[in-house]
Structure formats: structure tokens, C-alpha cells
C-alpha positions as CSV (number, residue, x, y, z in Angstrom):
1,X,49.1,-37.1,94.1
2,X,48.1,-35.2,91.5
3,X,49.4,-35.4,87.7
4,X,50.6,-32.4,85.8
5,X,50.0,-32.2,82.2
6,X,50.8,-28.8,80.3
7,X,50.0,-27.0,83.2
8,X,46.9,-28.6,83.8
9,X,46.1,-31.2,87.1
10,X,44.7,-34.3,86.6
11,X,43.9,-37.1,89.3
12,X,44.8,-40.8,88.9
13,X,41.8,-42.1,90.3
14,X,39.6,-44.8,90.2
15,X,35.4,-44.1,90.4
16,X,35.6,-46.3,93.0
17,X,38.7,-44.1,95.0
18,X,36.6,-40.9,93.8
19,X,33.3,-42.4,95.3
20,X,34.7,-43.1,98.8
21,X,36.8,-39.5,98.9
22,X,33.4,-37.8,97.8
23,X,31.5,-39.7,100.6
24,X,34.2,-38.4,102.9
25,X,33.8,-35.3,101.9
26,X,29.9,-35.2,102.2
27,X,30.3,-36.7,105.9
28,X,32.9,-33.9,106.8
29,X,30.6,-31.0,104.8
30,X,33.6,-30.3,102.6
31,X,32.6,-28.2,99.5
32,X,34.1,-30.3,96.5
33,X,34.2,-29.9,92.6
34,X,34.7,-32.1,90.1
35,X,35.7,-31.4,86.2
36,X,36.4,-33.4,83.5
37,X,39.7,-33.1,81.7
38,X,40.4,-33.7,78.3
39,X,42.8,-33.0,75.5
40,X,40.7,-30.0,73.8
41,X,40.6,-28.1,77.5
42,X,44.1,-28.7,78.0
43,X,45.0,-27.0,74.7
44,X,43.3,-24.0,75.1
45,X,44.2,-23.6,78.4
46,X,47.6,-23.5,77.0
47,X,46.4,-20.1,75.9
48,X,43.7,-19.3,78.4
49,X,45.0,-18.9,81.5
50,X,42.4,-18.1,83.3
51,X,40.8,-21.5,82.0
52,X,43.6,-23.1,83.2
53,X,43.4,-21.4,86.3
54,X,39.7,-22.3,86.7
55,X,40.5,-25.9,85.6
56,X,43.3,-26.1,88.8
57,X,40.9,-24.8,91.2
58,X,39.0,-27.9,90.7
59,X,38.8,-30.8,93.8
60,X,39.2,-33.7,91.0
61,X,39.8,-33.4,87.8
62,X,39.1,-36.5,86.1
63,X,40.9,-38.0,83.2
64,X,38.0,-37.9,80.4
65,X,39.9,-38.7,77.1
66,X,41.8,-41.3,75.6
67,X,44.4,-38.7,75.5
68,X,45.0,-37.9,78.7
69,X,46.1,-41.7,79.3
70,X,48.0,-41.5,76.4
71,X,50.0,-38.3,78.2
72,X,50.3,-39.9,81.2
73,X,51.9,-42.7,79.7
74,X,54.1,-40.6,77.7
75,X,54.8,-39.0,81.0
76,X,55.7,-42.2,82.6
77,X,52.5,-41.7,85.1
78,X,50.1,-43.3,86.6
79,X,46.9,-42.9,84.8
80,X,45.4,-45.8,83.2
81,X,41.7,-45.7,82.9
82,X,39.4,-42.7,81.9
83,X,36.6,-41.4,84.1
84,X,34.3,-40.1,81.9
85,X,32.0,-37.2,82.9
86,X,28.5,-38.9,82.7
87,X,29.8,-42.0,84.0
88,X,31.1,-40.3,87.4
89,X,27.9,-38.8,87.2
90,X,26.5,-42.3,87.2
91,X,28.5,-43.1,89.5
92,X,27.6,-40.7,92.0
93,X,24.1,-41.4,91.7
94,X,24.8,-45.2,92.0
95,X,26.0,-43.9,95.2
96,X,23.4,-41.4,96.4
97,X,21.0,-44.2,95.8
98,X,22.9,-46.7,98.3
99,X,23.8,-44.1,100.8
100,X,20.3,-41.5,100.7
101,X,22.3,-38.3,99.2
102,X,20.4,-36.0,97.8
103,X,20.6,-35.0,94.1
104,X,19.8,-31.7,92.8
105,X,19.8,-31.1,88.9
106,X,20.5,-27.7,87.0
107,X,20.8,-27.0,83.6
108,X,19.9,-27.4,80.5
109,X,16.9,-26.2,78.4
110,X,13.5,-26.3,80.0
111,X,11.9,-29.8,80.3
112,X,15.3,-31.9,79.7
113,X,16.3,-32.2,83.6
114,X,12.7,-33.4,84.7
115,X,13.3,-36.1,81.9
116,X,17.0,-36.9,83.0
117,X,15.0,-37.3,86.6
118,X,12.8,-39.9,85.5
119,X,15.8,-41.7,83.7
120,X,17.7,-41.8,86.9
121,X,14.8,-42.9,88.9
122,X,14.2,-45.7,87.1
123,X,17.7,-47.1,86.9
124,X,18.1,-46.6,90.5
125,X,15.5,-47.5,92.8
126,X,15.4,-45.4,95.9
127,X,17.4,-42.3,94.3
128,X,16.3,-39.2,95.8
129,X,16.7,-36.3,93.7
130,X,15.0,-33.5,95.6
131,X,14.5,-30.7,92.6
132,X,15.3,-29.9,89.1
133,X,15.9,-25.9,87.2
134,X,16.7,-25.8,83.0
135,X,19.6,-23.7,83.2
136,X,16.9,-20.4,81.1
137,X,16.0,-19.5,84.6
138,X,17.4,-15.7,84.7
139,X,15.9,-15.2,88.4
140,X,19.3,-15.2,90.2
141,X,17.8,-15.4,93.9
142,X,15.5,-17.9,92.7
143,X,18.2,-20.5,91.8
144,X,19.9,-19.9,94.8
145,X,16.6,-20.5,97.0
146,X,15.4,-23.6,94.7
147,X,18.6,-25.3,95.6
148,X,19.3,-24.1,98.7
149,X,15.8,-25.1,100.1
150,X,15.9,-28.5,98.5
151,X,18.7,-29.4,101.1
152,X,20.7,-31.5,98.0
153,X,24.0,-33.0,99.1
154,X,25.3,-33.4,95.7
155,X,24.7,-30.8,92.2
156,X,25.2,-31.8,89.2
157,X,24.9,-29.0,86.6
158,X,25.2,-28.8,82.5
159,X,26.0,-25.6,81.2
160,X,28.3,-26.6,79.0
161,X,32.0,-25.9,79.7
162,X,33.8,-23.6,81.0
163,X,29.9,-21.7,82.0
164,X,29.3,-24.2,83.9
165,X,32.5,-24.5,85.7
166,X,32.5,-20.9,86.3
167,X,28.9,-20.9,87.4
168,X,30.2,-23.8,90.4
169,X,33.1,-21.3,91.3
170,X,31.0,-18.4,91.5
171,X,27.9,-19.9,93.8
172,X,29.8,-23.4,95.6
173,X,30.6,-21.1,98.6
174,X,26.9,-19.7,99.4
175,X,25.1,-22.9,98.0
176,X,23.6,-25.7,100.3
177,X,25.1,-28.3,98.4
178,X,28.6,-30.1,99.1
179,X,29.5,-32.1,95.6
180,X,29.3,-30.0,92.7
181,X,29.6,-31.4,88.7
182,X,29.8,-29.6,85.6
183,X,28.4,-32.6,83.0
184,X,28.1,-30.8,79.9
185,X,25.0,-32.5,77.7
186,X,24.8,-36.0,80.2
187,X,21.0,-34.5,80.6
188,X,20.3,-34.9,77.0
189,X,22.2,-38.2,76.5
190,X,19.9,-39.5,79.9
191,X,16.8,-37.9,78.9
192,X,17.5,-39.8,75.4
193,X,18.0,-36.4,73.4
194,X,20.9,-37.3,72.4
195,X,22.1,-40.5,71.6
196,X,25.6,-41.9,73.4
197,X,28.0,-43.8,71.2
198,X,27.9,-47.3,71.5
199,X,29.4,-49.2,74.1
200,X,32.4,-50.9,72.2
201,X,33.3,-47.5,71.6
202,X,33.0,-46.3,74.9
203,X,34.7,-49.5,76.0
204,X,37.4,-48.5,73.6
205,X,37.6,-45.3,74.7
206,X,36.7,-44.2,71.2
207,X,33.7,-42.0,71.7
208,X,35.7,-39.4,70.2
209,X,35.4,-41.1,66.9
210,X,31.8,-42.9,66.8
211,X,30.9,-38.6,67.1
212,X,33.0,-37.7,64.1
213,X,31.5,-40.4,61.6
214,X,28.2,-38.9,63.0
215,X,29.2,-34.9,62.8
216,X,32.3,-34.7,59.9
217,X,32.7,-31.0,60.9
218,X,33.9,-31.5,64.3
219,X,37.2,-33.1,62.5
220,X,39.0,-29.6,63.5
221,X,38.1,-29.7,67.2
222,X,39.6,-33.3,67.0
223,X,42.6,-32.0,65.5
224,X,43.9,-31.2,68.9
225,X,44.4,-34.9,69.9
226,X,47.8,-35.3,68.1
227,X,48.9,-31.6,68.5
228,X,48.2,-31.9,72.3
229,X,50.2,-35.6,72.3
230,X,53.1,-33.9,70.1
231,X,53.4,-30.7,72.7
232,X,53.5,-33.4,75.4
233,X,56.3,-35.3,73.7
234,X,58.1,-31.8,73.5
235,X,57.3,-31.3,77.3
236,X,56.2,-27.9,76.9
């Protein structure tokens, strides 16, 4: 059962519950979509409600942000751990590698996915991800035949959000694929672009901070944290 949280769904679970409902779902050739949910996109879906709408349509939405736990427990609910974004993407490919699924990956500027490709290659042995496209290809019919003819069970694209959750909406229905993931710059931080925050603050579910001592600026996107807990409080 999904949680509710200022309008927006979030699902308590696990990777490991995600993992065997996405196999599932590969066996029975459900199309599924997963997004990540966090305290910024609930916010401006407060005032973006065709955001929010786009967020609800998802399969899973994942808890990815310290404050959605926070809500939940607020909320008295169930959520207690976060699933971040790339690490359900991780996941997935932990999975793909054990069960032969086939990845595809989309997105990004030209040359970053090849790299992410090697990355994941090396970290799982017997990973088969059957084609890459940067996300500068204009050539509509050309994306849908790349992917389509690469016969991928699982699509994970980074368009940044909401593009690239719009971009799943739009194409999951004439697509080849069945699993579809919007994960944001997870081909940088894999091709070593960009550089993750350390693990105690992952572990801490501080990310959120390690990024501000790096970038000051983004202190007004992280402004939202305690405005989003306070309109929880208020229920509204």
C-alpha cells in the first residue's frame, strides 16, 4: 500500500521487495516505471499539478530523501529506509546480471553512457547491456529503432527530471522495453564525471549536505527540506 504525502505516492519498499516485483513484472511483460521521490519534487508539485500528476502515474515511486522518512514518520507510516535513485539503479543491474536482463542506456551528453557501460561491466561480471544513445540524438525514429531493436528488458534513462519522466510517459507504451528509470546524472557519477558524496554521508542519508559544502548556491533549493516537513506537520 502506497503512502500519501502532500498529494504525492510514495512506496514503502525495500530494493530487495522492488527487485522481486520488477522481476515479476519482466516475467509477466508488464510495462513498469520507477521515479524517485524527494522533498524538492513534492514541493513543487504542490504547485504543479501536472508534475504531480506525472509523479502519481509512476509504478514505484521510491523514497529518495532523508525527508521523505522524516514525513512518513511524522505521518505515523511505514517508511524507514531511502531508495535512492542510482542505487536502485544498481540494484537493478545487480539483478540483470544474475538473472540475463537486458539493459539499455539513454541519455546524457554524447560519450558519458558508453563510459557508464564500461563502469557497469566491470562491477558486474556477465551484465548484458545491449546499446547505449546520449540523450543529443534529435532523430526521433532513430531512438525508437535503436532501443526497440536492441530487445532491452530494462531502460534506464537521464534526462534530468521531470524530461526524463515525461520522455518514459510519452514512448513506455510503443517501446520494447518493460522497466523504465528516470536517473537523473547516475551516468556521470558511474562514468566518474561527477563525483558521489562519500559513503558516511550516503550511509547517513546526508548527501544532501556533503553537495552543499561542495556548491554553497544550491542552499535555496535546500530550503525546501524544512518548509516541506513544516507543510506536513500542518497536514496540508
Amino acid at each position: 500500500m502506497k503512502e500519501t504525502i502532500l498529494g504525492v505516492d510514495v512506496c514503502p519498499l525495500t530494493y530487495e521487495e522492488l527487485t522481486e516485483r520488477i522481476l515479476a513484472d519482466i516475467a509477466a511483460a508488464r510495462k513498469s516505471f520507477i521515479v524517485a521521490i524527494n522533498p524538492e519534487k513534492i514541493m513543487k508539485a504542490q504547485e504543479d499539478l501536472e508534475l504531480r500528476t506525472l509523479l502519481n502515474r509512476a509504478t514505484y515511486q521510491i523514497p529518495d530523501g532523508i525527508g521523505v522518512i522524516l514525513a512518513s514518520k511524522l505521518k505515523k507510516g511505514k517508511i524507514r529506509k531511502r531508495v535512492t535513485g542510482i542505487d536502485m539503479m544498481l540494484t537493478l543491474c545487480e539483478m540483470a546480471a544474475k538473472h540475463n536482463k537486458k539493459i539499455f542506456l539513454y541519455g546524457a551528453k554524447p560519450g558519458i553512457a558508453e563510459e557508464a557501460k564500461s563502469k557497469l561491466e566491470d562491477v558486474y561480471p556477465g551484465i548484458n547491456i545491449v546499446g547505449t544513445l546520449d540523450g543529443y540524438e534529435k532523430d526521433e525514429q532513430r531512438i525508437i529503432d535503436t532501443i526497440n531493436n536492441s530487445d532491452a528488458d530494462i531502460i534506464f534513462v537521464a534526462k534530468g527530471s521531470p524530461a526524463q519522466e515525461n520522455w518514459i510517459v510519452d514512448h513506455m507504451e510503443t517501446l520494447r522495453p518493460n522497466i523504465y528509470q528516470g536517473v537523473g546524472g547516475s551516468f556521470d557519477v558511474l562514468s566518474g564525471r561527477l563525483k558521489r558524496a562519500p559513503a558516511g554521508f550516503q550511509k547517513l542519508g546526508m548527501e544532501w549536505f556533503y553537495r552543499l559544502l561542495k556548491e554553497p548556491w544550491r542552499i535555496q533549493r535546500q530550503m525546501a527540506l524544512p518548509k516541506f516537513l513544516l507543510r506536513v506537520m500542518k497536514g496540508s
